[in-house]
C-alpha positions as CSV (number, residue, x, y, z in Angstrom):
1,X,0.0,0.0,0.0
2,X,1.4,3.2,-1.2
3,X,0.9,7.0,0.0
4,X,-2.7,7.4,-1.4
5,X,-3.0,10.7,-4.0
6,X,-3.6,13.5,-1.8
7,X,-1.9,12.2,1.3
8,X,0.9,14.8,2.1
9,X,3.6,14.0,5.1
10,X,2.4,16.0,8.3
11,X,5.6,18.8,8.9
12,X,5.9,18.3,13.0
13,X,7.4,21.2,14.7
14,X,9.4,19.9,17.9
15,X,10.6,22.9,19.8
16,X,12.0,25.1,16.6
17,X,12.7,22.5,14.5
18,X,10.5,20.8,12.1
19,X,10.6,17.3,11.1
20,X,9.3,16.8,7.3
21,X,10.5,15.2,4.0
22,X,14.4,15.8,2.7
23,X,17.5,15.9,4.4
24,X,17.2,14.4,8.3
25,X,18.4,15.8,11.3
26,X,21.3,14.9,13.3
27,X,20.1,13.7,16.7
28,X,22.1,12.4,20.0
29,X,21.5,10.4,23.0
30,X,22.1,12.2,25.8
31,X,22.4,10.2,29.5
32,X,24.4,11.1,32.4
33,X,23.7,10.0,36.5
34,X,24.2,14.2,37.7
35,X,23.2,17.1,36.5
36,X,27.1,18.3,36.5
37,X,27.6,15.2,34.0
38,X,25.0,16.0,31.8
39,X,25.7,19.9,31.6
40,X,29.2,18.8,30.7
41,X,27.8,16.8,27.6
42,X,25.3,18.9,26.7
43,X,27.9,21.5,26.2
44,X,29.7,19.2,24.0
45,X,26.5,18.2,22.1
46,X,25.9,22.6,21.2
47,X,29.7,23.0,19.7
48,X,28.8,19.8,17.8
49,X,26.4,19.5,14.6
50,X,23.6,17.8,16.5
51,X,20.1,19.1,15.9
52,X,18.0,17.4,17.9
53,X,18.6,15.9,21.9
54,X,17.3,12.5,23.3
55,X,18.0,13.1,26.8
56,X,17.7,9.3,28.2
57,X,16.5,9.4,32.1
58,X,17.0,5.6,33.3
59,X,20.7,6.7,34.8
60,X,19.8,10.0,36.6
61,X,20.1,9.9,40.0
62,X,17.1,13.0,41.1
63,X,14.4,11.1,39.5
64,X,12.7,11.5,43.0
65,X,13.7,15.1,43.7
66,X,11.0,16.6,41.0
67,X,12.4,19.9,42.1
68,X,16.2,19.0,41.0
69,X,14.9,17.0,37.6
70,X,12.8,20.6,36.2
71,X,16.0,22.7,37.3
72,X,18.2,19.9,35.6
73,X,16.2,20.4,32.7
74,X,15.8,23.9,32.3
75,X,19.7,24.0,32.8
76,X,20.2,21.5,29.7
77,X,17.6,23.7,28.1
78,X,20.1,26.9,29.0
79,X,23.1,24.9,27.5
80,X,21.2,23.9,24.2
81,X,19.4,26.8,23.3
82,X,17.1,25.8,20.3
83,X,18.3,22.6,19.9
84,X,15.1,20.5,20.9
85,X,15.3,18.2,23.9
86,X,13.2,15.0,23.9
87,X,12.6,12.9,27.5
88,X,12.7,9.0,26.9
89,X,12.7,5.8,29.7
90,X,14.0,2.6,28.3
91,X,11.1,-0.1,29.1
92,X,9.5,-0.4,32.2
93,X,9.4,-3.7,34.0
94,X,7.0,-3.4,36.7
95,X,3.8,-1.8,37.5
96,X,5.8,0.6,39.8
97,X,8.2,1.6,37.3
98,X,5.6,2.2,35.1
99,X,4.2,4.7,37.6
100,X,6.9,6.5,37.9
101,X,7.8,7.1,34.6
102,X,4.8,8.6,34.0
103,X,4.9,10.9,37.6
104,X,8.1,12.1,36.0
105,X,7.1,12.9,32.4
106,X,3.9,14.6,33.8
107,X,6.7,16.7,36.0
108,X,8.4,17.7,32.8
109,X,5.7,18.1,30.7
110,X,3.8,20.6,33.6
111,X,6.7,22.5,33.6
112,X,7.0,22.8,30.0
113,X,10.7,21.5,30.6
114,X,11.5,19.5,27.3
115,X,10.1,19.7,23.5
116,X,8.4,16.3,23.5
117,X,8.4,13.1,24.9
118,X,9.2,9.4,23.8
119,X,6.9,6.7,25.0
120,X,7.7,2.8,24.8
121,X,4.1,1.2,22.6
122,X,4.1,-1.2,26.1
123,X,3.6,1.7,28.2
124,X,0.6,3.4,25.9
125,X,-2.1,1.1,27.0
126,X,-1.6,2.9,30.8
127,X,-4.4,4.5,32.6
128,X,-1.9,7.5,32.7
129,X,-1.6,7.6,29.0
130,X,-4.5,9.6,28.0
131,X,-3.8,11.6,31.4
132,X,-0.3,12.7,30.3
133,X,-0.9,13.3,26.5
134,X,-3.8,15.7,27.6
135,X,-1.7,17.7,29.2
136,X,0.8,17.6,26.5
137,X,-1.4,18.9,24.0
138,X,-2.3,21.6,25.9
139,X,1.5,22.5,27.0
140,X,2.6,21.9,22.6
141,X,4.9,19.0,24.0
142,X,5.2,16.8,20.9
143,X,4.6,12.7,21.5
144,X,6.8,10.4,20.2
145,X,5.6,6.8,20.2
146,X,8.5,4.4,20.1
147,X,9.4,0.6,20.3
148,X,12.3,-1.4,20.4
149,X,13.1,-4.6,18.7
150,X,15.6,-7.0,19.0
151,X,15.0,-8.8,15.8
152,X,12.0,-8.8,13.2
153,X,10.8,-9.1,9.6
154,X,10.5,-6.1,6.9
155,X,6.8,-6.8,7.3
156,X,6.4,-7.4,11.4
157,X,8.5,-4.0,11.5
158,X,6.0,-2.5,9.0
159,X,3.5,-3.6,10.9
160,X,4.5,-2.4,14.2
161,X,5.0,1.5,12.6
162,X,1.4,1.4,11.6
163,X,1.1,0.5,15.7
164,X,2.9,3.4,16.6
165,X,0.9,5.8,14.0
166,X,-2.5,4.6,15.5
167,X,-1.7,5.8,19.1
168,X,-2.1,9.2,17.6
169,X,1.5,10.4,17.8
170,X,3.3,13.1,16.2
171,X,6.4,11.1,15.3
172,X,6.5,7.6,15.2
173,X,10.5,5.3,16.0
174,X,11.7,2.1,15.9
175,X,14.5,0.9,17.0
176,X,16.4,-2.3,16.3
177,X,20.0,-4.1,17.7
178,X,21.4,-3.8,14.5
179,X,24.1,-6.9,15.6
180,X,23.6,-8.5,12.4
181,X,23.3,-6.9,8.6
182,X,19.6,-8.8,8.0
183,X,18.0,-7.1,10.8
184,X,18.9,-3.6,9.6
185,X,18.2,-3.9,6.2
186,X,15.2,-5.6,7.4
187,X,14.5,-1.8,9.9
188,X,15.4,0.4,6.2
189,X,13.3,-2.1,3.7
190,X,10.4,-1.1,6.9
191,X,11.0,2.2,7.1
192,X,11.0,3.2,3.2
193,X,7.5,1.8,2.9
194,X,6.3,3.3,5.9
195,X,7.1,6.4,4.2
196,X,5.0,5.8,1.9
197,X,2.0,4.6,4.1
198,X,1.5,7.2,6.8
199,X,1.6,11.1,7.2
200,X,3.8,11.2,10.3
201,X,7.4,11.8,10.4
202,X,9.0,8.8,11.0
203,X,12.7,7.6,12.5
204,X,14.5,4.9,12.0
205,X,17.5,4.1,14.9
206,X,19.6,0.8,14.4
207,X,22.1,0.1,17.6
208,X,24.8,-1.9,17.3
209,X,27.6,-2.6,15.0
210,X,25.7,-1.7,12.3
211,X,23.7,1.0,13.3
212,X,25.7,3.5,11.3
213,X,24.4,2.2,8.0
214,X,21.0,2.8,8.7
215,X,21.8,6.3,9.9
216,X,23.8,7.4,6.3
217,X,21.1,6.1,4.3
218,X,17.9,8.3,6.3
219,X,17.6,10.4,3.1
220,X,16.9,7.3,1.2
221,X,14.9,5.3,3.6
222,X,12.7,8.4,5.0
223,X,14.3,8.7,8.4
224,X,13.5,11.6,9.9
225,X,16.1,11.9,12.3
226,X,19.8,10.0,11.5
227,X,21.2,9.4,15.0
228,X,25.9,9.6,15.4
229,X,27.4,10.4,18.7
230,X,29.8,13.1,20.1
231,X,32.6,12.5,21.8
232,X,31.8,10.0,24.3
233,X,28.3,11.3,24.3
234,X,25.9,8.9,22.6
235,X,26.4,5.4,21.0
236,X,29.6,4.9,20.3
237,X,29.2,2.0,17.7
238,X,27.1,4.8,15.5
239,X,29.3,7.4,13.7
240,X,30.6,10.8,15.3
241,X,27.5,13.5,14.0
242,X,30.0,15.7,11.6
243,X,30.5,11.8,10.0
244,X,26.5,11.5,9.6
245,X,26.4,15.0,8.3
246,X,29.0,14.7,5.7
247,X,27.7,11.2,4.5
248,X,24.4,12.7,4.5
249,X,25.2,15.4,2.3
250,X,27.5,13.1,-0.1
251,X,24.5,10.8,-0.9
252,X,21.7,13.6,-0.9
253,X,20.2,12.6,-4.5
254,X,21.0,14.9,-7.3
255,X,18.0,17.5,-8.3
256,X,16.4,16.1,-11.1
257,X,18.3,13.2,-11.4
């Protein structure tokens, strides 16, 4: 099933930058256990050519200080200026972690402290879900709806994109452990029909050894974000962001070609 006539991608604005069709954006993973830590990387991240922040929250150690998390945040917000910053936890595996994961993205979102959001597909089906998304509509926090994979078929990651899109998101990710060269190509084949399928912005992230390959070819699989790291800051098996941005403007397709 292709992009029906008259179906045009949905341009979603997180913070000030917009996600659309063309060339993707260069994000980074962001994770540190202090607020000292993560000031010290997100001042690496601004000097660097990253455009867009995935500030991962598992390793901080003020989750349960909400006072300390928002001034954390509005620190890293300080330090990054417009560079969007988006709040993820990797999956929850208990009832209580689930709770608190959401007490802390409500915290954020109430005090307007990040650009949007990443929420694991397991944790949408939560009585806080509809709670938290509320309010995030009403604060312009974007939703992103995410899951990750360990290993799947071009059509079961298909299939799970369509998933993501039918929570309602504004940008939809998968991510794969690209250990092996099938399961990646598998994650690109998925992503380039996805595409073509749905109107929301999509992103493709491969981890691993291979990760890197799926990140240089986001142009031609629809990525909307193609993920490197800087310095020590991010995945170190993925390419360093000036890498990503160079191979991503050497394979940009030539107009009218």
């Amino acid at each position: 099933m292709k992009m029906k006539a008259g179906m045009v991608l949905k341009e979603v604005t997180v913070g000030e930058l917009t996600l659309a069709t063309g060339m993707p954006k260069i994000g980074v993973v962001l994770a540190g256990a202090t607020r000292e830590d993560l000031l010290r990387k997100a001042g690496q991240i601004l000097t660097s050519v990253a455009q867009i922040v995935v500030w991962r929250l598992d390793p901080y150690q003020e989750l349960d200080n909400r006072a300390e998390l928002v001034n954390t945040a509005a620190q890293l917000q300080q330090v990054l200026g417009t560079i969007p910053l988006i709040a993820m936890f990797g999956l929850a595996n208990d009832p209580a972690e689930v709770t608190e994961y959401y007490q802390t993205y409500q915290t954020l979102v109430n005090n307007r402290s990040v650009a949007g959001v990443d929420i694991d597909l397991a944790m949408v089906n939560q009585p806080d879900f509809m709670t938290l998304t509320k309010q995030m509509r009403d604060n312009e926090i974007r939703l992103i709806a995410s899951q990750t994979v360990t290993t799947a078929t071009t059509d079961d990651l298909l299939a799970t994109y369509h998933e993501l899109a039918a929570t309602g998101a504004d940008v939809v990710r998968v991510t794969v452990a690209g250990h092996d060269a099938q399961t990646v190509l598998a994650l690109m084949a998925a992503t380039e029909q996805a595409r073509q399928q749905l109107v929301v912005p999509i992103v493709a992230t491969a981890t691993g050894k291979f990760g890197r390959y799926n990140s240089i070819c986001s142009q031609l699989t629809g990525s909307a974000v193609a993920f490197g790291h800087v310095g020590r800051v991010g995945d170190q098996s993925q390419l360093a962001v000036s890498q990503v941005k160079q191979a991503l403007q050497m394979l940009a397709p030539l107009e009218g070609a």
